[in-house]
C-alpha positions as CSV (number, residue, x, y, z in Angstrom):
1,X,-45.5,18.6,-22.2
2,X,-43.9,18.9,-26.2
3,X,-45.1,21.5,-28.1
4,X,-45.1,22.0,-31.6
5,X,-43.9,25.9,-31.9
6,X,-46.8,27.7,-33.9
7,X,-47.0,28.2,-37.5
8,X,-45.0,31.6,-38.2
9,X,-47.4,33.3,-41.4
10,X,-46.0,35.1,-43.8
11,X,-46.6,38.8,-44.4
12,X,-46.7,39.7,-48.3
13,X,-45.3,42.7,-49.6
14,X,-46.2,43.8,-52.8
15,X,-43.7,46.1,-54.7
16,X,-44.3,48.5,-57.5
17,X,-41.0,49.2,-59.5
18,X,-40.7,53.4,-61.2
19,X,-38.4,53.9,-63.1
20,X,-37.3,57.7,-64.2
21,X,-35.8,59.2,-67.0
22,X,-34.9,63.0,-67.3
23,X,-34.2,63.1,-71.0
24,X,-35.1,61.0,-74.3
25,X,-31.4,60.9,-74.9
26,X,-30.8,56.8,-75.3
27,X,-34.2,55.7,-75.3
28,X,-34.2,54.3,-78.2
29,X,-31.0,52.1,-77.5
30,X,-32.4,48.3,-77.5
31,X,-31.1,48.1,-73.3
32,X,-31.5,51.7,-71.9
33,X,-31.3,53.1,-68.3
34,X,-35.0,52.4,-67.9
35,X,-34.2,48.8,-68.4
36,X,-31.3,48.7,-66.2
37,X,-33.3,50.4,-63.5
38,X,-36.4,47.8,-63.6
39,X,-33.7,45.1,-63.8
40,X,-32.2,46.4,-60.6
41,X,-35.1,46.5,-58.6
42,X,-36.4,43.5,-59.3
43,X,-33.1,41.9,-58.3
44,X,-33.6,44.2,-55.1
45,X,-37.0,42.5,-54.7
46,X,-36.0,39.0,-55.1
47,X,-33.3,39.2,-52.7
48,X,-36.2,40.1,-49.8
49,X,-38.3,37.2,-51.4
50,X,-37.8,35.8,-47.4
51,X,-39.5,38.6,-46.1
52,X,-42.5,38.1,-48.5
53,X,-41.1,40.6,-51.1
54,X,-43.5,40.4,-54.4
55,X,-43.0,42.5,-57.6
């Protein structure tokens, strides 16, 4: 008998992104560590898009 393997579904997991600053120093800057943070983990996030990764 031929079977067609079942239809794997795909779990989503959906991220929330903090991001933490212990001083005002820089936040003003148009690109500050805030920014480079977020921009970080969403990279992070995409690159587990094949585990169902959402931001």
């Amino acid at each position: 008998m031929n079977r067609k393997p079942a239809p794997q579904t795909r779990t989503t997991v959906r991220c929330g992104i903090y991001t933490r600053k212990s001083t005002e120093e820089g936040l003003q800057q148009e690109f500050n560590s805030l920014d480079a943070q977020r921009e970080s983990a969403e990279a992070f996030i995409k690159s587990q898009a094949q585990e169902g990764w959402e931001c």
